[in-house]
TORKE-144995 format. One record per atom (N, C-alpha, C): residue number from 0; chain; atom name; x, y, z. Coordinates in steps of 0.05 Angstrom, whole numbers, plus 5000, padded with zeros to 4 digits. Layout:
! residues N
<r pos="NUM" unit="A" site="CA" px="X" py="Y" pz="Z"/>
...
***
This chain:
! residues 71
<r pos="0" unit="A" site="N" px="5036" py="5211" pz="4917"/>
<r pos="0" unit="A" site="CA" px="5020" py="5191" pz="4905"/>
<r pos="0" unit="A" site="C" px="5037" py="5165" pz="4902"/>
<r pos="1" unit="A" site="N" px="5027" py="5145" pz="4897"/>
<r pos="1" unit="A" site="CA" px="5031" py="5119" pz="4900"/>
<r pos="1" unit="A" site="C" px="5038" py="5111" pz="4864"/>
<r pos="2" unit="A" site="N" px="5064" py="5103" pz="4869"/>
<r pos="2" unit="A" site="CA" px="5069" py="5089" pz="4841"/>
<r pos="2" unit="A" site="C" px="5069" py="5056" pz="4839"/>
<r pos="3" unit="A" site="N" px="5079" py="5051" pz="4819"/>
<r pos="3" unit="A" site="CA" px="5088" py="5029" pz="4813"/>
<r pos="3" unit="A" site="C" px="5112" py="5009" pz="4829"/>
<r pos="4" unit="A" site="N" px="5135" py="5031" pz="4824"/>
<r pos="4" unit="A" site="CA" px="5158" py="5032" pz="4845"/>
<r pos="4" unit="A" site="C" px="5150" py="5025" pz="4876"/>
<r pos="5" unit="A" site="N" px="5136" py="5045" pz="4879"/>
<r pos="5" unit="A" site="CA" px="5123" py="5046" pz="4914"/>
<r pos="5" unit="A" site="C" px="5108" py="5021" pz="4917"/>
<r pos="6" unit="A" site="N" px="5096" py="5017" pz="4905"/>
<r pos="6" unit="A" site="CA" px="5075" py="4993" pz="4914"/>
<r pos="6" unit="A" site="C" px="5091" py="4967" pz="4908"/>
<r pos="7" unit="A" site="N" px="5110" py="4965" pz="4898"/>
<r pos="7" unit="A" site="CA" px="5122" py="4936" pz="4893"/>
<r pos="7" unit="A" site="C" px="5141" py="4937" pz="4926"/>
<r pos="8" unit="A" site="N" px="5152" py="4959" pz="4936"/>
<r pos="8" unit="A" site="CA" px="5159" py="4969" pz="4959"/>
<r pos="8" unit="A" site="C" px="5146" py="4962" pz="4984"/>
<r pos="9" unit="A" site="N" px="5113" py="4971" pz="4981"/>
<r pos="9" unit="A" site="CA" px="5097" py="4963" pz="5002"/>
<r pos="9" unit="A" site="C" px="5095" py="4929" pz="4999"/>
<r pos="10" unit="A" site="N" px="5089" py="4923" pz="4987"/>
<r pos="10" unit="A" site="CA" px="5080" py="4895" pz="4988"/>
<r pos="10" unit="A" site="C" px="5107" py="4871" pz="4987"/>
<r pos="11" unit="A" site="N" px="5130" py="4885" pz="4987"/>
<r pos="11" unit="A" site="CA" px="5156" py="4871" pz="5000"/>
<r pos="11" unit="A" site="C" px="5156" py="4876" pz="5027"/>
<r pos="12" unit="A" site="N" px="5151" py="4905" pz="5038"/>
<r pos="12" unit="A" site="CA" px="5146" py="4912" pz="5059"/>
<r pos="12" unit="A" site="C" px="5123" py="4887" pz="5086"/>
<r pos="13" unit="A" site="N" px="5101" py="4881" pz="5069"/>
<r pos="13" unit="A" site="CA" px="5082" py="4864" pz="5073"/>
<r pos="13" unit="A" site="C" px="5099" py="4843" pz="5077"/>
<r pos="14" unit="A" site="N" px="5106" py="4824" pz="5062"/>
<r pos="14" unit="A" site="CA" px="5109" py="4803" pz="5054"/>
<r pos="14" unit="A" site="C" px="5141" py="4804" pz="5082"/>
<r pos="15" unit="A" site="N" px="5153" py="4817" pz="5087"/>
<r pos="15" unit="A" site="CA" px="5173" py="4820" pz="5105"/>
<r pos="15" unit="A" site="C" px="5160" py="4816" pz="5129"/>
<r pos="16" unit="A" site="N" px="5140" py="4825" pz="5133"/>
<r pos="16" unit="A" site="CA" px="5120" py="4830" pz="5161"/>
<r pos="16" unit="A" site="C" px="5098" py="4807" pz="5162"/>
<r pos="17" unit="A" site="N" px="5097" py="4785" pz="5145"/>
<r pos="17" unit="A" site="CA" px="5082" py="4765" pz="5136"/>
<r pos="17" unit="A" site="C" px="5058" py="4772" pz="5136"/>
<r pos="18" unit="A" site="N" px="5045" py="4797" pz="5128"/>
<r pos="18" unit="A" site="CA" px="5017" py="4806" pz="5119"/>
<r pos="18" unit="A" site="C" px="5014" py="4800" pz="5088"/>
<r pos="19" unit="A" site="N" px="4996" py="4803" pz="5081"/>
<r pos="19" unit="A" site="CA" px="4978" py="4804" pz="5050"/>
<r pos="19" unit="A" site="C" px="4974" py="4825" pz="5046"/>
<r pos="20" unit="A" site="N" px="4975" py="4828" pz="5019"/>
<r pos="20" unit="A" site="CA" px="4954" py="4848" pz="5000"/>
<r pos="20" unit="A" site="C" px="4926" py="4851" pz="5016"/>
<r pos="21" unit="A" site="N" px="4916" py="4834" pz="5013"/>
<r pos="21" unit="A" site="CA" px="4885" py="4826" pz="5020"/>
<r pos="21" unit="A" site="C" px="4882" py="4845" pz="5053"/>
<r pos="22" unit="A" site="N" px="4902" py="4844" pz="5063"/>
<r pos="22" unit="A" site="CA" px="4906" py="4846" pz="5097"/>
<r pos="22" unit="A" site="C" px="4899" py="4881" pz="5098"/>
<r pos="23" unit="A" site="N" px="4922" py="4881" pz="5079"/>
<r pos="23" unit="A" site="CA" px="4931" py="4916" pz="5074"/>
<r pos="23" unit="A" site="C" px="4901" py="4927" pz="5063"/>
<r pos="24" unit="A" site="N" px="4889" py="4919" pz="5041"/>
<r pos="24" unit="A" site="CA" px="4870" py="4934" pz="5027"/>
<r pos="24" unit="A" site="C" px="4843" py="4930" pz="5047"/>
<r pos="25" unit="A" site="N" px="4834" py="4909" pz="5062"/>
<r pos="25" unit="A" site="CA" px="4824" py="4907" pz="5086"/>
<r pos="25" unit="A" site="C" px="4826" py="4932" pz="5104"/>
<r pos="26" unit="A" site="N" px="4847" py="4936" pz="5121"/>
<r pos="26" unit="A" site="CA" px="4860" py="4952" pz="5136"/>
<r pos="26" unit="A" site="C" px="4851" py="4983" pz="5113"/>
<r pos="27" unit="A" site="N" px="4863" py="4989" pz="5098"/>
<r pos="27" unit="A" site="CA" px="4860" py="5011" pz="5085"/>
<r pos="27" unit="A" site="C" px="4836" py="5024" pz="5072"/>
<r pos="28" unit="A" site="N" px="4813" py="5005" pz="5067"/>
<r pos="28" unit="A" site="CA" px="4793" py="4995" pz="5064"/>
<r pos="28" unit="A" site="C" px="4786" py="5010" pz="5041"/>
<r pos="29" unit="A" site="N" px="4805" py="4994" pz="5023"/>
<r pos="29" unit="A" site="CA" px="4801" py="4990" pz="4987"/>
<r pos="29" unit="A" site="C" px="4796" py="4972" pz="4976"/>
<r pos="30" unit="A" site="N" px="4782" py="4960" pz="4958"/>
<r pos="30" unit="A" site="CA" px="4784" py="4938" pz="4945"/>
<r pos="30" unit="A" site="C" px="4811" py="4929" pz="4936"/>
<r pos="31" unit="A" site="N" px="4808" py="4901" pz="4943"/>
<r pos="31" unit="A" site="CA" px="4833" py="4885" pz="4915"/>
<r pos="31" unit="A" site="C" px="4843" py="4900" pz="4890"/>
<r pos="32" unit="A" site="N" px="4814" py="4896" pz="4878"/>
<r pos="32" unit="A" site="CA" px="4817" py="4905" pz="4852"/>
<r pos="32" unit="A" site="C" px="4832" py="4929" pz="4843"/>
<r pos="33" unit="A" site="N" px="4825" py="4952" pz="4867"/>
<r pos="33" unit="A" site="CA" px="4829" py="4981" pz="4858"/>
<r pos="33" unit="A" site="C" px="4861" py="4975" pz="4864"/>
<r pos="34" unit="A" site="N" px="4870" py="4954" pz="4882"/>
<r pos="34" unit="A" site="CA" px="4903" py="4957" pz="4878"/>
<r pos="34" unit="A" site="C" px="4908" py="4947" pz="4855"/>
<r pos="35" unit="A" site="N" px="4901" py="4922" pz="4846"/>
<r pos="35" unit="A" site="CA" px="4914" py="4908" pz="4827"/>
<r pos="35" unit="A" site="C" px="4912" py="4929" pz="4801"/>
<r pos="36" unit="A" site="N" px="4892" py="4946" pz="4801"/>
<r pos="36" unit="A" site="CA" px="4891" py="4968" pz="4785"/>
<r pos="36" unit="A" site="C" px="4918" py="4983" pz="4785"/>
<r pos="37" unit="A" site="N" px="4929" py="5003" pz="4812"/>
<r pos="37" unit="A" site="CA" px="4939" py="5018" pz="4814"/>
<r pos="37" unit="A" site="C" px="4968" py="4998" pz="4808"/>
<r pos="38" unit="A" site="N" px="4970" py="4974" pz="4814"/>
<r pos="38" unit="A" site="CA" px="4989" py="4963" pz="4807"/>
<r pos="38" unit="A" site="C" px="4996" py="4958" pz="4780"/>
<r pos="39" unit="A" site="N" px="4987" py="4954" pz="4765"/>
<r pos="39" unit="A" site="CA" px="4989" py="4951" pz="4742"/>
<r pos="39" unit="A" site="C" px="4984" py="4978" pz="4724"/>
<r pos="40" unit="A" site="N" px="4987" py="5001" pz="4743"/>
<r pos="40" unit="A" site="CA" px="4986" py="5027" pz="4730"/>
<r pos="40" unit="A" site="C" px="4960" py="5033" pz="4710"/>
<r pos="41" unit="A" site="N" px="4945" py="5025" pz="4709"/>
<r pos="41" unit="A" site="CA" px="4917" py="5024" pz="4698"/>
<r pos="41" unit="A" site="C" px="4894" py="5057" pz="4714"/>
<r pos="42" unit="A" site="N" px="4908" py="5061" pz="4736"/>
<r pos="42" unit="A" site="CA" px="4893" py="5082" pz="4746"/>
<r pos="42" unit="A" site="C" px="4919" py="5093" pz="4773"/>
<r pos="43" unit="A" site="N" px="4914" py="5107" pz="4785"/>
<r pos="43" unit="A" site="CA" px="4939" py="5127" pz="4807"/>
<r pos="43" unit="A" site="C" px="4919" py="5131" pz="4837"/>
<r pos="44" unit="A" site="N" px="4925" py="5134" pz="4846"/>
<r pos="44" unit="A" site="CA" px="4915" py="5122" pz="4870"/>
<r pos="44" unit="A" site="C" px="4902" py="5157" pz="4883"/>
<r pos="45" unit="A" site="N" px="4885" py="5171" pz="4894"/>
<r pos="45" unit="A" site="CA" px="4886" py="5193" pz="4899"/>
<r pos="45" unit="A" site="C" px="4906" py="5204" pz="4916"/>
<r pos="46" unit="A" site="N" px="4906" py="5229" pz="4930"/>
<r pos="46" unit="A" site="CA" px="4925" py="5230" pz="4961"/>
<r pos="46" unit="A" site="C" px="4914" py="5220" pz="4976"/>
<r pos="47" unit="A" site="N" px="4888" py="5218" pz="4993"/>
<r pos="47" unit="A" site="CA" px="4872" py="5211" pz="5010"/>
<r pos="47" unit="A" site="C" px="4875" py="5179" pz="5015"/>
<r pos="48" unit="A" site="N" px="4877" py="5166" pz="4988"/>
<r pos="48" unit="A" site="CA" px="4879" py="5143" pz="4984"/>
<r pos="48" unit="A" site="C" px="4902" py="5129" pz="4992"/>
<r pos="49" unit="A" site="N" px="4924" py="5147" pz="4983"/>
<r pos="49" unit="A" site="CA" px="4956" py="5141" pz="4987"/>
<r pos="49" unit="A" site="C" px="4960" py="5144" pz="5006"/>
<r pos="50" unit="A" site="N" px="4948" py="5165" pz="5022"/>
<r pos="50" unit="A" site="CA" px="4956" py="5159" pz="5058"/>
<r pos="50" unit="A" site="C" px="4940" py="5147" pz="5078"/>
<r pos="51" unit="A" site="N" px="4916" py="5136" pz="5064"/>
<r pos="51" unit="A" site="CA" px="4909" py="5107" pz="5084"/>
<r pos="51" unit="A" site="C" px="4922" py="5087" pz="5078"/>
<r pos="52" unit="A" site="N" px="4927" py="5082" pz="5050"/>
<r pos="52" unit="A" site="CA" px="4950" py="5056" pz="5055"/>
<r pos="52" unit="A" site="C" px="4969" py="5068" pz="5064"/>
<r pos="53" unit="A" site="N" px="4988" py="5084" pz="5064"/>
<r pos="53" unit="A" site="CA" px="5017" py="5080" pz="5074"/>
<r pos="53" unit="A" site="C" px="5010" py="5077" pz="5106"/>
<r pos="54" unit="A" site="N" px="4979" py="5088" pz="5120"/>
<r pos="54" unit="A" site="CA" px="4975" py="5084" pz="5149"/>
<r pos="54" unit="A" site="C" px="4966" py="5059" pz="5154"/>
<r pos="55" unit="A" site="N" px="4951" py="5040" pz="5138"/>
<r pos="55" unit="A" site="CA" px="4950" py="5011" pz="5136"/>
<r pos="55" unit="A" site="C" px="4977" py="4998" pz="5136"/>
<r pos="56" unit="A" site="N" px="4994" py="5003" pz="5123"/>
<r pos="56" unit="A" site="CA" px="5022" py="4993" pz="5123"/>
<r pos="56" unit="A" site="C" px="5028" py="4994" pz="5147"/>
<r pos="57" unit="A" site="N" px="5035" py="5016" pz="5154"/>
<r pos="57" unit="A" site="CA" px="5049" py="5024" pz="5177"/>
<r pos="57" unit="A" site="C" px="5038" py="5008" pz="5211"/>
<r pos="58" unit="A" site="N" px="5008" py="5008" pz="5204"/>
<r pos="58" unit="A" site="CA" px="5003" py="4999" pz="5229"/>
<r pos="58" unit="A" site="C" px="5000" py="4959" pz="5229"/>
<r pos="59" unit="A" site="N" px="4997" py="4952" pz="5197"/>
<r pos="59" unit="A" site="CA" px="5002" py="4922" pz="5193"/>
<r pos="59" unit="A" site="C" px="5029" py="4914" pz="5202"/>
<r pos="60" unit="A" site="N" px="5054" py="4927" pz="5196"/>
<r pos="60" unit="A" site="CA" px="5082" py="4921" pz="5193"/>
<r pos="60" unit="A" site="C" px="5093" py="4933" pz="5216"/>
<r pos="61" unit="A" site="N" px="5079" py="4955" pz="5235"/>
<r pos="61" unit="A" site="CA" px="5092" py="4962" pz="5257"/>
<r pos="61" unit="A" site="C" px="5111" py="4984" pz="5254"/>
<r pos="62" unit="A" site="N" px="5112" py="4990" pz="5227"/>
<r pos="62" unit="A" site="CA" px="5141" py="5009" pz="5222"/>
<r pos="62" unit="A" site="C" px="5132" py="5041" pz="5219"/>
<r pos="63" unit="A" site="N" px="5141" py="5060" pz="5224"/>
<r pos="63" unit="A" site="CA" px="5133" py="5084" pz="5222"/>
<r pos="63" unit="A" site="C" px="5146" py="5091" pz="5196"/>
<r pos="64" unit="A" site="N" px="5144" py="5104" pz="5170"/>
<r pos="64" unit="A" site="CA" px="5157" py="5109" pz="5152"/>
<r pos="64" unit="A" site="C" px="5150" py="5140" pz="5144"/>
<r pos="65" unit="A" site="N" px="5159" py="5151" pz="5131"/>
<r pos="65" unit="A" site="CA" px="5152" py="5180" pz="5111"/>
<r pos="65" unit="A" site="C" px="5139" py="5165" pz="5082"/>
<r pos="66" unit="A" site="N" px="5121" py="5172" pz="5072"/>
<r pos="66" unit="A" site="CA" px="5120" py="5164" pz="5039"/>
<r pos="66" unit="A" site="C" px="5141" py="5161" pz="5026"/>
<r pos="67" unit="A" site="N" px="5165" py="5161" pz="5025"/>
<r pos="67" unit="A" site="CA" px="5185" py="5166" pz="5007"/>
<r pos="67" unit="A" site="C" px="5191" py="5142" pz="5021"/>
<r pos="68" unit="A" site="N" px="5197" py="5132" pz="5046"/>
<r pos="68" unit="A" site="CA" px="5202" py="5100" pz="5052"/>
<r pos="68" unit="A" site="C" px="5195" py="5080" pz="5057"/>
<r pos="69" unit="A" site="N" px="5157" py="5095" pz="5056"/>
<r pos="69" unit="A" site="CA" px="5143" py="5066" pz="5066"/>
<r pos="69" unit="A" site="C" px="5138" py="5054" pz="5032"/>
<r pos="70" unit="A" site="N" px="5139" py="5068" pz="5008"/>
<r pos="70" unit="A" site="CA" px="5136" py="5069" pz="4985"/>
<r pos="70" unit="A" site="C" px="5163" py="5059" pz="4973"/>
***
């Protein structure tokens, strides 16, 4: 699952690869909101959930990662 830690991770990750939030949750096809949620720890992201973004990541940024490093 996707923390706090991780997601400040992904979205350096992003921001390295000059994508957006917006790009990623698009791609992953979540709302904004439900990140800015999970970002601000207000709710946890499911598994299902956590591994379309980390596969949104991966295919925005090009990088192949494990959860433990795309997080």
């Amino acid at each position: 699952m996707l923390g706090q830690a991780e997601i400040a991770k992904i979205e350096e990750r992003l921001n390295d690869a000059g994508k957006s939030v917006a790009e990623l949750c698009r791609e992953a096809k979540i709302a904004e909101t439900t990140w800015g949620r999970w970002k601000r720890g207000d709710f946890h992201p499911s598994f299902s959930k956590s591994e379309a973004v980390l596969g949104a990541v991966n295919r925005l940024t090009g990088n192949k990662a494990t959860a433990d490093e795309a997080a």
